[in-house]
Structures are given as structure tokens and as C-alpha cells.
C-alpha positions in Angstrom: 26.0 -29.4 -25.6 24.4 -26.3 -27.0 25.5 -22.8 -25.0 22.7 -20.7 -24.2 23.0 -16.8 -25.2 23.6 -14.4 -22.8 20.7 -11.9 -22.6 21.4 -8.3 -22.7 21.3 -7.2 -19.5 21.1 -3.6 -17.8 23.4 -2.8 -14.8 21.7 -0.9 -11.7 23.6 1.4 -9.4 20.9 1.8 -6.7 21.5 0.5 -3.3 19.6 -2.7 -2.4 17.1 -2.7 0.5 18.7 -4.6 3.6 17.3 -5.5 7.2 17.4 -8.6 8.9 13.5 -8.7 9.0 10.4 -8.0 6.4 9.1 -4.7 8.0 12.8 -3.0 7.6 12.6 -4.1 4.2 9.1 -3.0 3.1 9.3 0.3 5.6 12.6 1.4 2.9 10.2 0.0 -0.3 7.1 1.8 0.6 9.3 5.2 1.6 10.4 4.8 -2.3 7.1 3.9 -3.9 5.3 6.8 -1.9 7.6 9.3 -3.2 6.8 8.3 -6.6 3.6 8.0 -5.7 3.6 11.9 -4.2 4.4 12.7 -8.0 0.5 11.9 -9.2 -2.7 12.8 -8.4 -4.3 9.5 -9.1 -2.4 6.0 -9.9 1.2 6.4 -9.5 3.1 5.6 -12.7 7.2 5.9 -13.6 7.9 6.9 -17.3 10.2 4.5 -18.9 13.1 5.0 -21.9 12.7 2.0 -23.8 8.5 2.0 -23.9 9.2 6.0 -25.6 8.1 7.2 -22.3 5.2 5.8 -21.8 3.5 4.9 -18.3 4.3 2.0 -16.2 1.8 2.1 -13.9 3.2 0.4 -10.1 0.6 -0.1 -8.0 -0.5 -3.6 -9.1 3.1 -4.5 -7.9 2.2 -4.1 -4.2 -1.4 -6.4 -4.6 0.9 -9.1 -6.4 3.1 -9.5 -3.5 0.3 -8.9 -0.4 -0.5 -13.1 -2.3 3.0 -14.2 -1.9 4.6 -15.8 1.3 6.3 -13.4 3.4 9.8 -14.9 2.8 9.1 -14.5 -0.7 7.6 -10.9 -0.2 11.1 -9.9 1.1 13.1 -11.7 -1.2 11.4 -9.5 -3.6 11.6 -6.3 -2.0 15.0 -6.2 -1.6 15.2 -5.6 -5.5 12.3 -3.4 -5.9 14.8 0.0 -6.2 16.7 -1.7 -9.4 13.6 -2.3 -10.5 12.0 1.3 -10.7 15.8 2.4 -11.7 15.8 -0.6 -14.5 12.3 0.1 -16.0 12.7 3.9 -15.7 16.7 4.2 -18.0 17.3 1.0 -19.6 17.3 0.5 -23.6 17.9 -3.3 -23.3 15.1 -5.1 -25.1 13.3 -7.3 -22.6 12.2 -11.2 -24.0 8.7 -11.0 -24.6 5.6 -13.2 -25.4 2.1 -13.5 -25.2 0.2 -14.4 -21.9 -1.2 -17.9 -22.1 -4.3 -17.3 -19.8 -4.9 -13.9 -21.8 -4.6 -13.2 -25.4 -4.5 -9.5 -24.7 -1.6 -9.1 -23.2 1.9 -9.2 -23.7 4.6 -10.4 -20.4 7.6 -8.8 -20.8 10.7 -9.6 -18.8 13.8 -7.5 -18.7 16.9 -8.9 -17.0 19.8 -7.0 -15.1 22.6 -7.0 -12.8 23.2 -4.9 -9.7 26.6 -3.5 -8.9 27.7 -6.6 -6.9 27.0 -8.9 -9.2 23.7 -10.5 -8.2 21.1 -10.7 -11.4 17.4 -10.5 -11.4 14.1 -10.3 -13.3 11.6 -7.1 -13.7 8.1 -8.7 -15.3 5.9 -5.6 -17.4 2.6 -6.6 -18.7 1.0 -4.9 -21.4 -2.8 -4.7 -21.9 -3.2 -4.1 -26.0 -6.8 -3.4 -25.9 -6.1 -0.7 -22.6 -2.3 0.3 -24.0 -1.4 0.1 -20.8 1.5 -1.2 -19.2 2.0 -2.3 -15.5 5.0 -3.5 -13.5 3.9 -6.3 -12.0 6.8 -8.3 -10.3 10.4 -8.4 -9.7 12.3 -11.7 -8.5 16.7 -12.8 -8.5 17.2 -15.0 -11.2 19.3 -18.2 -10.2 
């Protein structure tokens, strides 16, 4: 049986959203994205370390989740702080490839860890025509 390497993955020390119920969760997410958000005239963007900088634009985060179900939705939000804290410090190199439905764009999905232990996903895609890249979902891994 062949082992699978471990991918490289960056640790978090944000505090994960709780609440028993999704509008505690998404009250603490939106408080966050807003004040990132207050930082920018027009779309609101983080800079990230291992893109030299460059914009990841956010917004397209929140109409990704108003499709899923609302279990899912706060599955997802409880994560969303490592997430801006992931895609704004890390240097781990995130495993990439080409969209299948796009030619254009490149998915890439970093990996990392909170501080007790539980270990999720953070998906970037990047336009190459536009140069732009935009965060576009974060999910646990199992």
C-alpha cells in the first residue's frame, strides 16, 4: 500500500467562529469581512505573502455560499477567520491546477491546521487573462 505525502500545511492561531445557530456564526463573519471591507473604497481585497502581495479579492466568497445549504453555509463560516489569516501570512505552496470548465483559470487550494488540530481547505482562483485572484471557498477537510 502506497502512503500518501503529507501536504505542507500552515498552522492558524485565530479563534474559530462558534454559536449554536447560523446567524451567531455569520453575525461574527460579516463583523470581520466588513472591517476588511472598511479598508477599500471599492471591492474589498486582503494582500497575501505568498502571491508577492498581490490582491485576493473576497467578495465572491460571500455569493458562493448565499448557493450552498444553510448547514453547509455554517460549516464553512466557522473557518472563514483562518482563512483570511491563512491567505494573508502563509508561504506554503498551495496544490494547484487548471479549471476544467475554464481554461483561464488556475484553482488553487492551500491546506492548514488550526490550533486544536482540526484541518481544512482555502480554494483561490486565479483569472490569467484578468490577473486577478479571488478567494472563493473555504471547507474542513476529512
Amino acid at each position: 500500500m502506497a502512503l500518501m505525502a503529507e501536504v505542507n500545511r500552515y498552522k492558524t492561531s485565530a479563534a474559530r467562529i462558534t454559536g449554536d445557530n447560523y446567524r451567531e456564526i455569520e453575525r461574527v463573519a460579516r463583523k470581520a469581512h466588513n472591517q476588511i471591507a472598511r479598508l477599500s473604497k471599492r471591492q474589498p481585497y486582503i494582500r497575501s505573502k505568498y502571491f508577492k502581495k498581490s490582491k485576493i479579492f473576497i467578495k465572491p466568497f460571500w455569493e458562493h455560499l448565499a448557493q450552498k445549504h444553510i448547514t453547509d453555509r455554517k460549516r464553512r463560516l466557522r473557518f472563514y477567520n483562518h482563512a483570511i489569516e491563512l491567505l494573508r501570512n502563509t508561504t506554503c505552496a498551495p496544490s494547484s491546477k487548471q479549471n476544467p470548465a475554464d481554461k483561464n483559470e488556475i484553482l488553487h487550494r492551500f491546506h492548514g491546521i488550526t490550533s486544536d488540530g482540526e484541518k481544512y481547505a482555502v480554494q483561490v482562483k486565479y483569472n490569467v487573462q484578468s490577473g486577478w485572484h479571488t478567494f472563493m471557498s473555504v471547507f474542513p477537510e476529512n
